[in-house]
N, C-alpha and C positions, 0 to 999 in steps of 0.2 A: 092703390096700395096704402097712400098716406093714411086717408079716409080711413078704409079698416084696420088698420092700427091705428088710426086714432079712436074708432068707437069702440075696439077689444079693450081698450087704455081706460075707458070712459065704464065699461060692464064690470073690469077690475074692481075701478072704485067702489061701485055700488053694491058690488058683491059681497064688499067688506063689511058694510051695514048689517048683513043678510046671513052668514054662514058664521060656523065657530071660530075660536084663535086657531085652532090648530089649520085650518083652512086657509087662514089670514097668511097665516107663515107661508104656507103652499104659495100662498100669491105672490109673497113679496121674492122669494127666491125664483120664481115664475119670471118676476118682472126681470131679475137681475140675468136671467139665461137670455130670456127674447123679447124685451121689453128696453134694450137700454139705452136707445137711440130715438126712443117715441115719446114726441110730445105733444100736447093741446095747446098751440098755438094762439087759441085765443084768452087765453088766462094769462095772467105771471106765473111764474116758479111749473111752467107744464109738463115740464121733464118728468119722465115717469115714476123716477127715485121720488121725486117730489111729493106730488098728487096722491102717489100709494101710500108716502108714511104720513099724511096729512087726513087722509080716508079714516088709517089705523088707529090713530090719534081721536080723532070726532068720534069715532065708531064706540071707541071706550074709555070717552069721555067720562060716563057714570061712574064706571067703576075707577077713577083715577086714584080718588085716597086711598083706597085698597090697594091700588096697581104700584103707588108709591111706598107704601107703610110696606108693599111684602121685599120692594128693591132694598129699602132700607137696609133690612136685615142681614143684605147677603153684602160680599164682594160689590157686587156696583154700585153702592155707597161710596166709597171711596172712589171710584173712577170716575163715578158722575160731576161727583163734586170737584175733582183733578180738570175734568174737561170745562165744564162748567169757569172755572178759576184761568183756566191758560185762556180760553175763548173772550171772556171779561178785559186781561191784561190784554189782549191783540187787538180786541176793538178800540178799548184807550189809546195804543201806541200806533196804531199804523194811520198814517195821515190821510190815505185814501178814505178812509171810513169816519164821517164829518156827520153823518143825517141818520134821521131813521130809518127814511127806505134802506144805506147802508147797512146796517146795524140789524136790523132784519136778515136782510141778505146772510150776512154772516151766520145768525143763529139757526139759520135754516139750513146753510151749509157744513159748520164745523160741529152742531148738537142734535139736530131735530134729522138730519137727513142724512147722516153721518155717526158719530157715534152713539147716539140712543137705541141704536137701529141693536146696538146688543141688547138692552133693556125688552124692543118689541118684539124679542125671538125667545128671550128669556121668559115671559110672562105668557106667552103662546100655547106652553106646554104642561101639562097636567099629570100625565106618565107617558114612561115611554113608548107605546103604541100609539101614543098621538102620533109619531113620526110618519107612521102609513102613507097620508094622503102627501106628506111632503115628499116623501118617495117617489110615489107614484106618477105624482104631477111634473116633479122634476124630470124624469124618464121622459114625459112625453115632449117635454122643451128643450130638452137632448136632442131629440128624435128631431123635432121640428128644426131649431140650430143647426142639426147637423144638412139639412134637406139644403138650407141656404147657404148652406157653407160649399156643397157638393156644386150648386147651380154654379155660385160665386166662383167657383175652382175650373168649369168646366168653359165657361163662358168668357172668363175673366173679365169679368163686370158686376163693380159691388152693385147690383139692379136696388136691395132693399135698404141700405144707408144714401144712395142716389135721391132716392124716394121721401125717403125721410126727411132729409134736407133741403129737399126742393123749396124753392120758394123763400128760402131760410137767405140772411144776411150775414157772411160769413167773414171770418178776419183774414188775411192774407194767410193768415199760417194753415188755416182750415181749405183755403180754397181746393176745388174739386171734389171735398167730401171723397165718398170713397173711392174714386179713380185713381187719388190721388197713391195708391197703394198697386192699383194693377199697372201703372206707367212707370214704376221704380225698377231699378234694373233686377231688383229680388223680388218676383213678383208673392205678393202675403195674399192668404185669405182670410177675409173678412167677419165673412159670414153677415150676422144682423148688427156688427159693431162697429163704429167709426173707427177703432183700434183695431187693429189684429192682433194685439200686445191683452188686449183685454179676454177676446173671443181663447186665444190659446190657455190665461189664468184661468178664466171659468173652468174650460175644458179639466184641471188639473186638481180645482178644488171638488168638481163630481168626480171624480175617479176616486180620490180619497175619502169622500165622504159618500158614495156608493162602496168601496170597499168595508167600511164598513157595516153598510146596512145589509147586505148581504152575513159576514160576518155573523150578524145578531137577524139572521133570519128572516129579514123585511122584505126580502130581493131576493126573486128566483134566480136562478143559476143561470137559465136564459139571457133573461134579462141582463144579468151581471157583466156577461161574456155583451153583450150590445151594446150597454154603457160603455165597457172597456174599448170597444172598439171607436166608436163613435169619438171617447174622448183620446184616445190618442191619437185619430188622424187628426182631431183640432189643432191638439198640440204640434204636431207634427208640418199639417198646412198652414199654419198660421206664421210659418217659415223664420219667426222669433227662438233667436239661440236663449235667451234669457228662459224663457218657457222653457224650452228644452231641459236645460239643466236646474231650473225650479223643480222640474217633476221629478227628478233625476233625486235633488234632496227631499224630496216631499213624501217620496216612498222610502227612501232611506232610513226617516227619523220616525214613520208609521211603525214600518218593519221593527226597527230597533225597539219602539216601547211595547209594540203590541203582542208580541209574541215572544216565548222563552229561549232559550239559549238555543234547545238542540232545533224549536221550528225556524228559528233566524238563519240560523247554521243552512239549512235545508234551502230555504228561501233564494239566501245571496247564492248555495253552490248553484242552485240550479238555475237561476238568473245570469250570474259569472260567463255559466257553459253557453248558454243559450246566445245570450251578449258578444260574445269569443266568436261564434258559428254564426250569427248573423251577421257582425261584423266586415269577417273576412268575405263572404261571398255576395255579400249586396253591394254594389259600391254606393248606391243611395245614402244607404246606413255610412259608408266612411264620409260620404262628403259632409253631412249632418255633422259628424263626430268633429272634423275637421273645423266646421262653423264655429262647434260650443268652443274649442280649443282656442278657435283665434280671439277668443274675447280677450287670453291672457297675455296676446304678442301685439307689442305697441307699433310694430311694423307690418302687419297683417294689412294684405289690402284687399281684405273683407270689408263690404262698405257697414258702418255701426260703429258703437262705443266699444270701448275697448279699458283695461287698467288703467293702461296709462291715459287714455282721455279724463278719467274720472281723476288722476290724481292732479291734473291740468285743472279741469276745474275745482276743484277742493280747494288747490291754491289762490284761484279766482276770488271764491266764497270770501276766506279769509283775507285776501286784500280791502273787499268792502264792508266789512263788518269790523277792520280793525277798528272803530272810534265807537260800533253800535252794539260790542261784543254779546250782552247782557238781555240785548231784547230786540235785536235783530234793524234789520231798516224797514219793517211794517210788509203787512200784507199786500199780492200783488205789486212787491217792489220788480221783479224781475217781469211782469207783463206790462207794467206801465213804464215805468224810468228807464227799466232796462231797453224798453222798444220792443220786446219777444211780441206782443198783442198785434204789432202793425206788420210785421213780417220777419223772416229769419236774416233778411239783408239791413234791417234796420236795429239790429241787434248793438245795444253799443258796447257791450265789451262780448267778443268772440270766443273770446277762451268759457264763457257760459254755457257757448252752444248749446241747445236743448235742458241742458241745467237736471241730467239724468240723476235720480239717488232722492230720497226723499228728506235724508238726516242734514244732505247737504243744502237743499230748498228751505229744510225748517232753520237751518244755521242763519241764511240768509235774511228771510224773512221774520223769523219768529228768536234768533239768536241764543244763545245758550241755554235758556228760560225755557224757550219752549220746545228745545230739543232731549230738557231731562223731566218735562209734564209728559213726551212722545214716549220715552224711555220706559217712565212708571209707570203707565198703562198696561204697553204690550207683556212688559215683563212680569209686573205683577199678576196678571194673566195668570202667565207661561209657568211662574212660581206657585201659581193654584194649582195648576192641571198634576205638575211633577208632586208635587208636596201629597194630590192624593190617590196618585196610581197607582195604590194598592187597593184602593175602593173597586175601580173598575177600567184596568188597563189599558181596556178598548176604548172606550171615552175619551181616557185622559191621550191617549195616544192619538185620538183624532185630534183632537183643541191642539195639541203641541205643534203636531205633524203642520197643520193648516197655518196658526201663525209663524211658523219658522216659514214655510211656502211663502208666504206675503210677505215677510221682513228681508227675506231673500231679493224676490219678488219689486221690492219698491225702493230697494236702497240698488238696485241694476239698473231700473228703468222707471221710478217714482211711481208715485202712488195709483194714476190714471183712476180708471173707475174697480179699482180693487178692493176697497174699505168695505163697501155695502156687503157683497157677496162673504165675504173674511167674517165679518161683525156676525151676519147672520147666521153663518153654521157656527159661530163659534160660543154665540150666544146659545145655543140649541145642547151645546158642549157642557156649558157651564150648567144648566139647568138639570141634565139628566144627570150631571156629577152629583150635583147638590143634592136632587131627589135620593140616588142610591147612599148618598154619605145621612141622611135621615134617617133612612132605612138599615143602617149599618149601627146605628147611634141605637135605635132601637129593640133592633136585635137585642146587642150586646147588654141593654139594660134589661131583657126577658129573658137573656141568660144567667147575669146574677141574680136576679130576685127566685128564678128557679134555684139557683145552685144555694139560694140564704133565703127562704120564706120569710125570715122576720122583717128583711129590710123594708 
């Protein structure tokens, strides 16, 4: 099984050479459904996030001063250069990072593998019916995800993260790979992810972002009703209360932009009822409810984080940052000093425990600085989408919906492998905004020149 995932890993790449951007896109959210635990062991950096945006890169290299000069113009000008600027300052300051294999490392992971990945969703797309093939492809790495996740569930044995890993040099916190998930007293499904935190986000950003390509007519109705199903047993098997109630806000905030007063109205009654009547007669459904609730009670002996853990750590954060307020104690302070890398018993301050929330890991490491670089990004985003949700509401309502999901999402349970998948549709978001705000520009100027020949 490694083997063919690693030569599906290896056809990716060279695919990229070979077929259009629109195709390119298709693969990279390809990789992020069922690709995200496969790597080419014999290279560096073979992680599959790697190798694909490394492909994407070569692939259009030619065209690069064009692929720049068109970023320029838009919105991620500024964000590149914000990323660009925090990534700089944290390689200066964290003392782990001395060399250039370091230094490397870094821009590979906080620019090239990481956030550009909005830039190579951005420039993918041409109009909107480019979206088809990422639809379609998506559908079938659903389908596939979900196959392993059913096995995973039935057997209770992660067989394809087992596989993956094999052979692999693991740090004590990784040991077991994915076993390490069916021996927990909450048994999770996996599926093809070393997370089950991860498998359930996915599950939650297709449902949203299959909502609405059905919506705008990409997505049969069949289909739609398969997705739907597919991704909420993920969410659901993936026996993560944080997912739970990410999807929970994630259709809330869709609903809320995407739709007018009286179909919202329609939405939540008949959701409300439904909710109410499945509720009372599944007790499945209550124990779940019961799960998400205990995140709020610091006495729950629900095993997990909980408020009050987080507000234990937060206080932690700020004990060690008191002297480093401004720029944090460097990257990889909390896996190396802290001890988290060698195992969770070697942890030296406890009150860390897992170090859940992502504002609070960048508090840490990246200190005040690089917690208002994390700020400017998402929000300024988020201040696009809302500023032009009179262009096209459905758009703007996905971009919103998806990063309020991930901000949620990674300030419960930290970032994990959530960025790539987030960046990617969300760059897809910004592109087809930008498109119809052209098209809206030009209208309106062949409507005055009708309404005044002289102009």
């Amino acid at each position: 099984m490694q083997i063919l995932a690693q030569l599906a890993l290896i056809v990716l790449c060279l695919l990229m050479f070979r077929v259009e951007r629109k195709y390119k896109l298709a693969i990279l959210l390809l990789s992020a459904i069922c690709f995200n635990s496969v790597r080419i062991y014999a290279i560096p950096f073979g992680l599959s996030i790697y190798v694909l945006c490394f492909s994407f890169i070569l692939s259009e290299f030619s065209r690069l001063k064009k692929d720049i000069k068109e970023v320029k113009n838009t919105i991620l000008r500024p964000l590149m250069y914000s990323v660009i600027l925090a990534t700089v300052i944290l390689a200066i300051h964290s003392p782990h990072y001395d060399n250039l294999t370091q230094y490397i490392r870094l821009a590979i992971n906080e620019c090239i593998a990481k956030y550009f990945v909005l830039c190579y969703a951005f420039l993918s797309i041409r109009k909107e019916d480019d979206l088809r093939p990422v639809f379609r492809i998506s559908y079938y790495g659903l389908l596939v995800l979900t196959l392993f996740a059913l096995f995973n569930h039935v057997t209770k044995s992660a067989f394809f993260i087992n596989e993956m890993y094999r052979g692999m040099a693991l740090t004590d916190v990784m040991q077991d790979a994915g076993n390490n998930y069916t021996y927990s007293e909450r048994f999770r499904v996996q599926a093809m992810f070393f997370n089950p935190f991860d498998y359930g986000y996915i599950c939650i950003l297709l449902l949203l972002f299959t909502w609405y390509g059905y919506i705008k007519s990409f997505i049969s109705k069949k289909r739609f009703y398969m997705i739907i199903g597919c991704c909420l047993y993920g969410i659901i098997a993936c026996g993560c209360r944080t997912n739970m109630l990410c999807c929970l806000i994630g259709v809330f905030v869709y609903v809320l932009f995407a739709f007018d007063l009286k179909k919202r109205t329609k939405y939540f009654a008949v959701c409300s009822l439904l909710g109410i009547i499945l509720f009372s007669s599944i007790p499945f459904l209550q124990e779940k409810a019961n799960e998400i609730l205990s995140i709020f009670d610091t006495n729950s002996s629900m095993s997990g984080s909980s408020i009050g853990m987080r507000v234990l750590q937060y206080t932690a954060v700020m004990n060690h940052v008191r002297d480093h307020f401004l720029l944090g104690r460097g990257l990889d302070y909390f896996l190396i000093d802290m001890g988290w890398r060698e195992g969770k018993q070697y942890l030296v301050d406890q009150d860390l425990f897992g170090l859940e929330g992502v504002l609070m890991n960048y508090l840490l490491e990246r200190g005040f600085l690089g917690v208002c670089f994390y700020l400017f990004f998402y929000v300024y985003v988020l201040y696009f989408f809302y500023k032009h949700k009179s262009v096209d509401k459905n758009i703007s309502a996905l971009g919103i919906s998806i990063l309020v999901t991930y901000l949620a999402f990674a300030n419960m349970t930290g970032e994990l492998n959530s960025v790539f998948p987030t960046l990617l549709i969300t760059g897809i978001c910004l592109k087809v905004l930008y498109m119809n705000i052209i098209c809206k520009k030009i209208r309106n100027k062949h409507e005055i020149q009708h309404r005044n020949p002289g102009i």
